[in-house]
C-alpha positions as CSV (number, residue, x, y, z in Angstrom):
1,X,-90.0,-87.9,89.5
2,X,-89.3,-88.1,86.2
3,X,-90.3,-90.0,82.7
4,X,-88.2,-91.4,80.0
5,X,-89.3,-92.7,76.8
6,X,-87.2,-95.0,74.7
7,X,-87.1,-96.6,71.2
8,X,-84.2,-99.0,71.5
9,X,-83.0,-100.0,67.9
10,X,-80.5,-103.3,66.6
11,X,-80.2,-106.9,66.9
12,X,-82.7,-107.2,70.6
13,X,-85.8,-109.2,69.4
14,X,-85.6,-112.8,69.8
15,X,-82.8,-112.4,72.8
16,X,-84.7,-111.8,76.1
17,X,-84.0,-108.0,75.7
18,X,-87.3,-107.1,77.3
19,X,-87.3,-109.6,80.5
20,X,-83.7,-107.8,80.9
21,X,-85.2,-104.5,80.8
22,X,-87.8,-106.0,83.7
23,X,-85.1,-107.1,85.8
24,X,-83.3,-103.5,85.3
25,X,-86.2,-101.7,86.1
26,X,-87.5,-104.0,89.1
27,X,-83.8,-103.1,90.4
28,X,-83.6,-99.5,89.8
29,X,-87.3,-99.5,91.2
30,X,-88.8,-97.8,88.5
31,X,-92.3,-98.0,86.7
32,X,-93.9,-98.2,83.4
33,X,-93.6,-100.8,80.7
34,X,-91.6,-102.4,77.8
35,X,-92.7,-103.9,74.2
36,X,-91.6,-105.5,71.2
37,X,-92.5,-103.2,68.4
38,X,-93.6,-104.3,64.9
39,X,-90.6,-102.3,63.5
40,X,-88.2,-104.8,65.7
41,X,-87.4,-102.2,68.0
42,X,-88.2,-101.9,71.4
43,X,-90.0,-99.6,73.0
44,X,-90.0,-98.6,77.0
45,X,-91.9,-95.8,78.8
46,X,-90.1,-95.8,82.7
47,X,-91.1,-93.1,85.4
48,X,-88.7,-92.9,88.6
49,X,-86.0,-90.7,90.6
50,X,-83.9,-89.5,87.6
51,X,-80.7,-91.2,88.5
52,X,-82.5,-94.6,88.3
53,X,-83.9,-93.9,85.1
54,X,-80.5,-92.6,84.0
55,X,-78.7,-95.4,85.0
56,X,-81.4,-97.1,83.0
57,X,-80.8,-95.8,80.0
58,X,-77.2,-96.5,79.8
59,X,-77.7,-99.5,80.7
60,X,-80.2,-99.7,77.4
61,X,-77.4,-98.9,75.3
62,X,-75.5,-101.6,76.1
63,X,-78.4,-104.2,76.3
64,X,-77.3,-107.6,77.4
65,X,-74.1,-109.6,76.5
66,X,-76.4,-111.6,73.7
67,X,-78.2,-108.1,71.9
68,X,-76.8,-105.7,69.6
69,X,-78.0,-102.2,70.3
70,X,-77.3,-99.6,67.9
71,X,-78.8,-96.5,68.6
72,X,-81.5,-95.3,71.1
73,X,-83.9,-92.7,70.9
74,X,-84.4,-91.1,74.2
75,X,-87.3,-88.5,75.2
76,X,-87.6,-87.0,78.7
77,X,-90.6,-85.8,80.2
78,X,-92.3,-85.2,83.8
79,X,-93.8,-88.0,85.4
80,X,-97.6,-88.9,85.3
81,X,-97.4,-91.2,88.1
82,X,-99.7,-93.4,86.1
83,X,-97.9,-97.0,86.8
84,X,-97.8,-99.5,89.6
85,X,-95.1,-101.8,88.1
86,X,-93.0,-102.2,85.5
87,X,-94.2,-105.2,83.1
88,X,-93.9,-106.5,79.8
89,X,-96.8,-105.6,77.7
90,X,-98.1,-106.8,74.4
């Protein structure tokens, strides 16, 4: 298990960015959260098998057809096991 922080950067608040990111992460079965951050970026903190998280990630940097990502600041770390589901929080 693994854990992957993200600060996602561009044009993604205001376009459903984050409900993507849920859908993404309810797929890839992975746990943790997502925000809007009062910088516009957004923020995710994802724990799971490390391919799922990796496919995650690239699938960040794209971001859906109607966001404009433009860079991503990516940490890894080990997993704390500290999440049940992976949610929007506020």
């Amino acid at each position: 298990m693994k854990r992957v922080h993200c600060i996602i950067s561009g044009d993604i608040v205001g376009v459903g960015y984050r409900t993507w990111v849920v859908r993404l992460a309810h797929a890839f079965r992975v746990m943790g959260w997502v925000k809007n951050r009062e910088d516009r970026t957004v923020e995710l903190v994802a724990e799971g098998e490390k391919e799922a998280l990796e496919k995650l990630v690239v699938a960040c940097k794209k971001g859906p057809d109607v966001a404009w990502v433009s860079h991503v600041e990516i940490t890894w770390d080990r997993a704390t096991r500290e999440f049940m589901d992976f949610a929007v929080v506020y």
